[in-house]
N, C-alpha and C positions, 0 to 999 in steps of 0.2 A: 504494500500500500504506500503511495508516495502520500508523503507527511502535509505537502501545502504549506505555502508562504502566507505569515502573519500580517499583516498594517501596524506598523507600529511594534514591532519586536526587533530587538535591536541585538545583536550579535556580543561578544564578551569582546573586542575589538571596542567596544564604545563605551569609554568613562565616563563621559558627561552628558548632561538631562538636555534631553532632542527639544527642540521646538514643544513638536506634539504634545510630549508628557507633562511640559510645563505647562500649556495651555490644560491641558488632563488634571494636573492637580491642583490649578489656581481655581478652576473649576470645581472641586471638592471642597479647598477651601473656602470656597464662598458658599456652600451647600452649609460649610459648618460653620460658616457665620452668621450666615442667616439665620439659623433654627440653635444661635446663643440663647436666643429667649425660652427654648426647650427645655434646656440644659437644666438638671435639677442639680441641688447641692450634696454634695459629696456623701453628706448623710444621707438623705434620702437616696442616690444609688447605693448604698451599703446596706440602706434596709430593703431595697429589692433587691440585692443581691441576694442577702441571707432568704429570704422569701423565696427565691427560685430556688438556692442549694437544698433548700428543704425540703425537697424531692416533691415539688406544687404543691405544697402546703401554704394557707391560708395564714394572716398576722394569727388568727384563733387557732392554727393547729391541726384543723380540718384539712381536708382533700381540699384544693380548687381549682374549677375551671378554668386555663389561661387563652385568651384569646389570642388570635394567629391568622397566618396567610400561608397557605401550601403550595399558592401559585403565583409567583412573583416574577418577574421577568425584570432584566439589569440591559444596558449597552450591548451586551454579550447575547442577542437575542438577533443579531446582525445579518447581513447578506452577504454573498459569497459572488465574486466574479469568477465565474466557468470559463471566461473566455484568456482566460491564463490556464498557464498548466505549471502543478497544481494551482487549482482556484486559491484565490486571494479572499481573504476575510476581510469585511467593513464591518465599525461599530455602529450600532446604532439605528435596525431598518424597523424594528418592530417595537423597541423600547430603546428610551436614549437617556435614560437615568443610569449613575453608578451605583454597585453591588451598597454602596454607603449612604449612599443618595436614600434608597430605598429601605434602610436599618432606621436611620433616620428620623423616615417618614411614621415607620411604624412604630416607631417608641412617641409617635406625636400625636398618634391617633391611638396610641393605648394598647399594643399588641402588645406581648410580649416572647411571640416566637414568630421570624418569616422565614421563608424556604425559597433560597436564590433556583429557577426553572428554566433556566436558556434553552432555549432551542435552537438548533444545524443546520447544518448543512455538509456537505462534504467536508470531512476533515475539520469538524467540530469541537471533536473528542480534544484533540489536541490543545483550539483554542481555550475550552476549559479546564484543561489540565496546566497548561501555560503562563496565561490570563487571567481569566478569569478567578480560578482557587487562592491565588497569591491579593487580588483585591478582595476575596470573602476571609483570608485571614486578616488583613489588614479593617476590615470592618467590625469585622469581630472585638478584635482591638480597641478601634474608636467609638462605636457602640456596642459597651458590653453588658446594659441594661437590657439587649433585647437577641434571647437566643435565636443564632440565625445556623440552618441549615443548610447542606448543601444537596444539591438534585439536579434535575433536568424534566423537561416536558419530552418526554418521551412517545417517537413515532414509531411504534411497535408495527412492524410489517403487515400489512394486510386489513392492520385496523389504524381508526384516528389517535390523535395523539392522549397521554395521561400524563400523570404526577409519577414521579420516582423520586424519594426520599431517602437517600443515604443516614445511617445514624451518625453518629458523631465518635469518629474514632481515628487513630493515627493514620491509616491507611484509606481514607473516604476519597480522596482525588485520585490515588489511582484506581482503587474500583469503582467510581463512576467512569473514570477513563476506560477501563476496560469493554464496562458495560456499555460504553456509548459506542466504544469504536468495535464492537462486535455484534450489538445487536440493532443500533440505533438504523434503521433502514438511509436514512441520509445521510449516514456518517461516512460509507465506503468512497475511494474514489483511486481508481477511477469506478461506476457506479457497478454493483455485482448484480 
């Protein structure tokens, strides 16, 4: 399977921040400017910290229900120019928000779990393994009020597409990777 050229992936030849990225993260940064007024105080994330470690336990001790998104889609939901070999990856055809953009959102509107769903194209797999997982650690990171998953919208051959939800564990990029680039029907290329 040829692997396919990324937009914006830059080789270990290149020490310094491209155009692109910086425009890429001033972009984030203004995301997280914006939603300062969000931002709760350090106490109050330590007491929803403790509130999530407690295996969704309630401030009472009880079980509780946590609201969520299972299907969220990030920049990484993009088009693929076929008229390259390997097709070329573009950010942004279907959703143009970042993986953080969308953590976010959801710690704004009271979630407190969402599930990053990209969907492919040829040689997909890869940009999520790449790409996309290295910006869902780093969100992870800058909001850690709001547990975020990692997945994909999955075009399972023959039928339309679903939810696929990786749990949270050291190895969840490469077995999404695996999974995409072996059963994801859009993932092969050139096409099987």
């Amino acid at each position: 399977m040829n692997e396919g050229h990324i937009e914006g992936a830059e080789g270990p030849e290149r020490t310094g921040i491209s155009r692109r990225r910086l425009v890429r993260y001033a972009g984030v940064g203004a995301t997280l400017a914006a939603a300062g007024p969000l931002v709760v105080s350090g106490e109050a994330v330590a007491d929803d910290a403790r509130g999530n470690a407690a295996g969704g336990r309630g401030s009472d001790g009880r079980r509780a229900w946590r609201a969520g998104d299972h299907h969220v889609h990030s920049e990484y939901s993009g088009r693929f120019d076929t008229s390259t070999n390997p097709p070329t990856f573009h950010k942004g055809a279907d959703a143009v928000y970042p993986i953080v953009t969308n953590a976010i959102m959801a710690k704004h509107f009271g979630l407190s779990w969402v599930m990053c769903t990209d969907h492919g194209g040829p040689t997909h797999s890869k940009v999520n393994l790449e790409l996309a997982y290295p910006d869902l650690l780093r969100s992870r990171v800058l909001v850690p009020e709001v547990l975020q998953f990692w997945g994909m919208e999955f075009d399972a051959p023959a039928l339309d597409h679903h939810t696929l939800m990786i749990p949270h564990h050291r190895d969840e990029a490469q077995q999404l990777y695996e999974l995409e680039r072996r059963f994801a029907k859009l993932d092969p290329f050139p096409a099987e």
